[in-house]
C-alpha positions in Angstrom: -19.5 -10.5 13.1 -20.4 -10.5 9.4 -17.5 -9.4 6.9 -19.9 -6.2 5.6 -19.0 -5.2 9.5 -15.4 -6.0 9.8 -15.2 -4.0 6.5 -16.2 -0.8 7.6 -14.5 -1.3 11.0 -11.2 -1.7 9.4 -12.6 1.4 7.1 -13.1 3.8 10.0 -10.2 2.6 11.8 -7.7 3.1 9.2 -9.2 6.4 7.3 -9.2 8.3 11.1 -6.1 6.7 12.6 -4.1 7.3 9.2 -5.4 10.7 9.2 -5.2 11.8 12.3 -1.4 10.4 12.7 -0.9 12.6 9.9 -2.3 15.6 11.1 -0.4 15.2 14.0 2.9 17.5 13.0 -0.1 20.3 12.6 -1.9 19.7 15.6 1.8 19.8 18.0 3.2 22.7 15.8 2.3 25.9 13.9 -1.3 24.5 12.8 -2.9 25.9 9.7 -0.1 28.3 9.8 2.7 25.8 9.2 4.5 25.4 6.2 3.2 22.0 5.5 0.0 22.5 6.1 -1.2 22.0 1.6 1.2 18.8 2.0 -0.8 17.0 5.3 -4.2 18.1 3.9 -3.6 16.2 0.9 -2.3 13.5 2.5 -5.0 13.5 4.8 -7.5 13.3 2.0 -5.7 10.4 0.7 -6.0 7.9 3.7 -9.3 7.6 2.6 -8.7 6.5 -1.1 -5.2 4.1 0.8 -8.2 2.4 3.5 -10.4 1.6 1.3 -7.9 0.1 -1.4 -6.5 -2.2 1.5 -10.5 -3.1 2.6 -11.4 -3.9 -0.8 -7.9 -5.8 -2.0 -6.9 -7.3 1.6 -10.3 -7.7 4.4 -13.1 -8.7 1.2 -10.7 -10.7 -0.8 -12.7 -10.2 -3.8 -11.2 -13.1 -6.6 -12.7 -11.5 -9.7 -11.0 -8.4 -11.3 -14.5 -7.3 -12.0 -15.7 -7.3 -9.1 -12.8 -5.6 -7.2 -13.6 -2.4 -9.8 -17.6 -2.6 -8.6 -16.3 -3.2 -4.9 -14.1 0.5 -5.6 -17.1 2.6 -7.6 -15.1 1.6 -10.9 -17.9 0.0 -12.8 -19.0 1.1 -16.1 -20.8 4.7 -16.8 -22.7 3.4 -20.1 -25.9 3.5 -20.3 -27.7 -0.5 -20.7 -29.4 1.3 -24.4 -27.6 0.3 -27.5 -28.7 4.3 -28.9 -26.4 7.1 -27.8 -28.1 9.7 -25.3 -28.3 12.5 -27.9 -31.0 9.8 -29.8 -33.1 8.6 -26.7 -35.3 11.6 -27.4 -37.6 13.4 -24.3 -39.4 9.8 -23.5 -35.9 9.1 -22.1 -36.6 11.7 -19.2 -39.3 10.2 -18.0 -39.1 6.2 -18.9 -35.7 3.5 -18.5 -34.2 2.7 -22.0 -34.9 -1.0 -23.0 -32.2 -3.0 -24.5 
């Protein structure tokens, strides 16, 4: 099995078991009506963020610090032009900056 596989097998695994095992409180008591129903949905939403830190830091081993950032979304927003957007003009719509 390649490791682009075991990545997102670990992924899924972890995001859905870590979720659902946190849910869990909801689903055997009150449900949405519980008390702690704001503090498992958030926690909920964060198994996602907590698999894909361990996939990225512990199943890819990525050695760079660079790459780890690309591997998480983390890269760089700026555009490749050395001319801020506000002086690309309305060619910029329609055709890629050159450096």
């Amino acid at each position: 099995m390649s490791r682009k596989v075991v990545s997102i097998i670990v992924f899924l695994a972890l995001s859905l078991g870590l979720s659902w095992l946190i849910a869990l409180p909801l689903w055997l008591g009150d449900g949405l009506a519980s008390p702690f129903f704001i503090v498992v949905a958030l926690a909920v939403m964060a198994t996602l963020a907590i698999a894909a830190l361990v996939v990225v830091f512990f199943v890819e081993q990525h050695s760079a610090k660079g790459v780890r950032r690309r591997a998480l979304g983390l890269g760089s927003v700026r555009p490749r032009s050395s001319w801020p957007p506000c002086l690309w003009g309305p060619r910029s719509v329609f055709t890629r900056p050159t450096s």
